[in-house]
N, C-alpha and C positions, 0 to 999 in steps of 0.2 A: 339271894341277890337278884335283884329284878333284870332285863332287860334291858332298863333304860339304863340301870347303873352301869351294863358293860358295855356299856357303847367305848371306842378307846377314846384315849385323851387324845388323839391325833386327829383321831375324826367331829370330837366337843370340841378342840378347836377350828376345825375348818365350819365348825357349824356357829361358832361364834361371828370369826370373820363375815359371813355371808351373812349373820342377821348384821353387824357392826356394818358393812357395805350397804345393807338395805336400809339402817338409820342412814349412813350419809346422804346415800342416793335421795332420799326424799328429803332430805336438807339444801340438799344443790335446786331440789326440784322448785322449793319454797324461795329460792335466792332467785333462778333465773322469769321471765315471766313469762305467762303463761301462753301455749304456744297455738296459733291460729289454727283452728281447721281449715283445711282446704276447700275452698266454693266448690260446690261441684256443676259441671258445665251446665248452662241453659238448654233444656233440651225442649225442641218446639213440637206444641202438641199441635196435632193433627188437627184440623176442624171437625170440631164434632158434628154429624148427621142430626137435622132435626129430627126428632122425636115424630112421629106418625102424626097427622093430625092436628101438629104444631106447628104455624109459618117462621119460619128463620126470621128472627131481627136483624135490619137492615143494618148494614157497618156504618159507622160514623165515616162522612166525609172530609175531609182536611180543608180546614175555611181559610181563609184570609187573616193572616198574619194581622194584629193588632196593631193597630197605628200608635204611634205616641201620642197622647195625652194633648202636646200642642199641637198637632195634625188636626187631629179629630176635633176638634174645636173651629177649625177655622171654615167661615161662607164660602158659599160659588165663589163668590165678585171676590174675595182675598185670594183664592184658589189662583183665580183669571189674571187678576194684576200679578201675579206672583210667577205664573209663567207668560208674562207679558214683558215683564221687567224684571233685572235691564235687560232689554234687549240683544238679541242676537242674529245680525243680521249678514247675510251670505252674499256674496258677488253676486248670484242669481237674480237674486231678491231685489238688494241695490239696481240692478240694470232694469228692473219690471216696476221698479218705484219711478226711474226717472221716465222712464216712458210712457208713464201714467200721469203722472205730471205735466210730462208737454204736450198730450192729448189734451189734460185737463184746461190746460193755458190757451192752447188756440180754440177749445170750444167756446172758452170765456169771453176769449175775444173777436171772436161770431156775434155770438150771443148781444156782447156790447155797440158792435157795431152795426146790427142790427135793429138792436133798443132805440140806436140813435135817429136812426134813415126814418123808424116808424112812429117818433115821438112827436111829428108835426100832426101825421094822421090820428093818433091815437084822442087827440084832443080836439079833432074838425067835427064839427058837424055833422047832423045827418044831411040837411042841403050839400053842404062844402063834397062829402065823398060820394052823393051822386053825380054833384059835377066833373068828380074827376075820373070816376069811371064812364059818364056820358066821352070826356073827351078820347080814353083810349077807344073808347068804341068809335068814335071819330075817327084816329090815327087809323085805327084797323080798317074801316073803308075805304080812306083816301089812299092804303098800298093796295089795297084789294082795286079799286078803280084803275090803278096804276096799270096792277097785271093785266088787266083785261083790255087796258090800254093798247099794252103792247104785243099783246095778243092779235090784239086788230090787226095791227100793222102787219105785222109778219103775216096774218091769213090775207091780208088784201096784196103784198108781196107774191104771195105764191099760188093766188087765186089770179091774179090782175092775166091781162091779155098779151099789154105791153107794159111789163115789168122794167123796163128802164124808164119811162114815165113816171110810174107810180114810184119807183123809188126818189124821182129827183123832184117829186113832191114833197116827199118825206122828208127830202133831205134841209128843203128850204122851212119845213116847218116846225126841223129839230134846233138849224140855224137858228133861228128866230127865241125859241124858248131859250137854247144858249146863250143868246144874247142878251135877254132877260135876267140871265142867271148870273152872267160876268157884268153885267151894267154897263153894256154899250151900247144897247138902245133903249130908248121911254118905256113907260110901261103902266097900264088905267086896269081900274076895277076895283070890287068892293075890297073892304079893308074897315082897318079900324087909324086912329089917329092915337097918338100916345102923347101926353105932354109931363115934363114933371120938373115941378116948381122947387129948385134948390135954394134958399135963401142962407140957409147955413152952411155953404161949401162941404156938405157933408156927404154929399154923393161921389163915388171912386168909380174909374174905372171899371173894376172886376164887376160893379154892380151894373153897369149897363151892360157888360158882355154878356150877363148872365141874361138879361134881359132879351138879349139881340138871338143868344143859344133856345130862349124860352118861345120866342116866336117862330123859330127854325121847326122847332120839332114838333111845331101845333098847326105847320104848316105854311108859311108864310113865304110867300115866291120872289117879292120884292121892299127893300126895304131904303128907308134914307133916315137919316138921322141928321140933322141941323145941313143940309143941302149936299151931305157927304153920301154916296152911295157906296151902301156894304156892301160887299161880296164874299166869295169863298175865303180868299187869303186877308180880309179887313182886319186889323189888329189894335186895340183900343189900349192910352198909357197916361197916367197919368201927367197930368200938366197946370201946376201950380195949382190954382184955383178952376181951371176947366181939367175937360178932357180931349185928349189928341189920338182922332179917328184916323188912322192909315198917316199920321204924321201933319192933317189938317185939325189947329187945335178951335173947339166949339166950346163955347159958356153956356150955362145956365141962360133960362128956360130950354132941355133937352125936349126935343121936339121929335117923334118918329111917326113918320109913314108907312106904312104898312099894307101890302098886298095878299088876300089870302081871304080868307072865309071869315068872316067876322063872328059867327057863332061858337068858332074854336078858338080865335085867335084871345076873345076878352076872356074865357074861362080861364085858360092856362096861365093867362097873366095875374090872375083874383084865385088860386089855389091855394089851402094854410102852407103858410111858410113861403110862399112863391115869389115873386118880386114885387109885386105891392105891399105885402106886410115886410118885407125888408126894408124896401125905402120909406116906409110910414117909420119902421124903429128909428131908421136915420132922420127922423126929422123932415121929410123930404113929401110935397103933396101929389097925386098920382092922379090925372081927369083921365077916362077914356071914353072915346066916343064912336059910334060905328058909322057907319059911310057907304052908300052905294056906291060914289065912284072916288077911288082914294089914286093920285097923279105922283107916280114917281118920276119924275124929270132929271133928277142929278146925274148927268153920266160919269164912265170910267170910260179914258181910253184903249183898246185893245193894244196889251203888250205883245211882242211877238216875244216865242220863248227863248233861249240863246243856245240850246243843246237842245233840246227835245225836237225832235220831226216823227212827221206821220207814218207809221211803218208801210202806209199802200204806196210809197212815194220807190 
């Protein structure tokens, strides 16, 4: 009898069991599925050391995130409007819009009233604007003559011997020019004559003051106007068909006399835009003439003022 034979029946079957356990076991194995190995952790390698004699490759840099498709497609100027619109606008902003605005408003309206004042010149002549810069070069002598004027005086005041003399010379020969100036007494010398022929009642008021202002500031020392003498406070209004000088009403043909330089006096009046092409627009004919001796005779009476006195009193 062999060895295997005598194995006991106790222990052939404990050997059965255990192969009958190891068929289950691989039966359950085949039912259940099959079981995951475990990941085993990432472990980070070290950088490797280049190799002797070999330059290390440079690391890729991390670029710029890809646009979408509709992005990347779109121009500058889609770009521009896109953060332009709609708008987003700040209290800041607002407050530096409107005051850019009304910086903008009043340079415009400079600007326009500017364009207006220089529209008569812009279209004169080469003659027409040497006359009118001849005439400021006029004004500018006649204040300049002035100072020098009165320069005199005061040196011949403080030079004089007998200075109460010399002043009460002075004083009758400022009388005198005053009197000239308020129209209480006559008054000769060159000038010009002004006549203008209204036949269309179409001449007003404002157009002879402007006339009367035009001769003023060209120089003009004494004036009369249809036998009325102007002065400082003269006031012209219309009246029906005439006009009413200081409340004395005068008809067509307006007639002025005129005291003053005559080389000044007809420029300022023939300047573009100046009082003869105004009353030419009105329909109205303009003659002027010059004159060695031009006779203002209309007086004004001397008012006396009814509050005002002399502070030497």
């Amino acid at each position: 009898m062999s060895d295997h034979d005598k194995t006991p029946a106790g222990e052939q079957g404990d050997a059965r069991t255990s192969r009958g356990g190891s068929a289950s076991g691989s039966g359950l194995r085949k039912e259940l599925p099959q079981e995951v190995p475990p990941v085993a952790p990432a472990v980070e390698e070290a950088p490797r050391e280049p190799e002797p004699g070999r330059e290390r490759a440079p690391e890729p840099q991390p670029g710029p995130e890809p646009q979408p498709e509709s992005e990347a497609r779109l121009t500058g100027r889609q770009r521009l409007v896109q953060g332009l619109w709609p708008p987003r606008v700040t209290r800041a902003q607002l407050i530096v819009a409107v005051l850019l605005f009304g910086l903008g408003f009043g340079l415009a309206v400079q600007v326009a009233s500017n364009s207006d004042s220089d529209s008569a010149l812009r279209g004169a002549r080469q003659e027409d604007l040497v006359r009118i810069l001849d005439e400021l070069d006029d004004r500018t002598q006649r204040l300049e003559d002035e100072k020098q004027g009165l320069e005199k005086q005061r040196d011949e005041l403080e030079n004089s011997s007998d200075q109460a003399e010399e002043a009460r010379k002075q004083t009758i020969e400022k009388e005198r020019q005053l009197g000239i100036l308020a129209g209480t007494v006559a008054a000769q010398g060159p000038g010009i004559t002004m006549t203008i022929q209204d036949t269309k009642a179409t001449v007003e008021a404002d157009m002879l003051l402007d006339a009367i202002q035009e001769l003023r500031a060209a120089g003009a020392e004494a004036i009369q106007v249809n036998g009325v003498r102007v002065v400082a406070g003269t006031y012209l209004t219309d009246s029906g068909k005439g006009v009413g000088v200081d409340g004395n009403k005068i008809n067509a043909p307006y007639r002025f006399k005129v005291i003053g330089k005559p080389q000044d006096l007809e420029p300022a009046l023939n300047i573009p835009g100046g009082v003869v092409q105004t009353l030419e627009k009105e329909h109205a004919t303009v003659m002027i003439e010059r004159s060695t001796k031009i006779v203002v005779d209309a007086l004004r009476a001397a008012k006396r003022p009814d509050y005002a006195r002399s502070s030497s009193q």
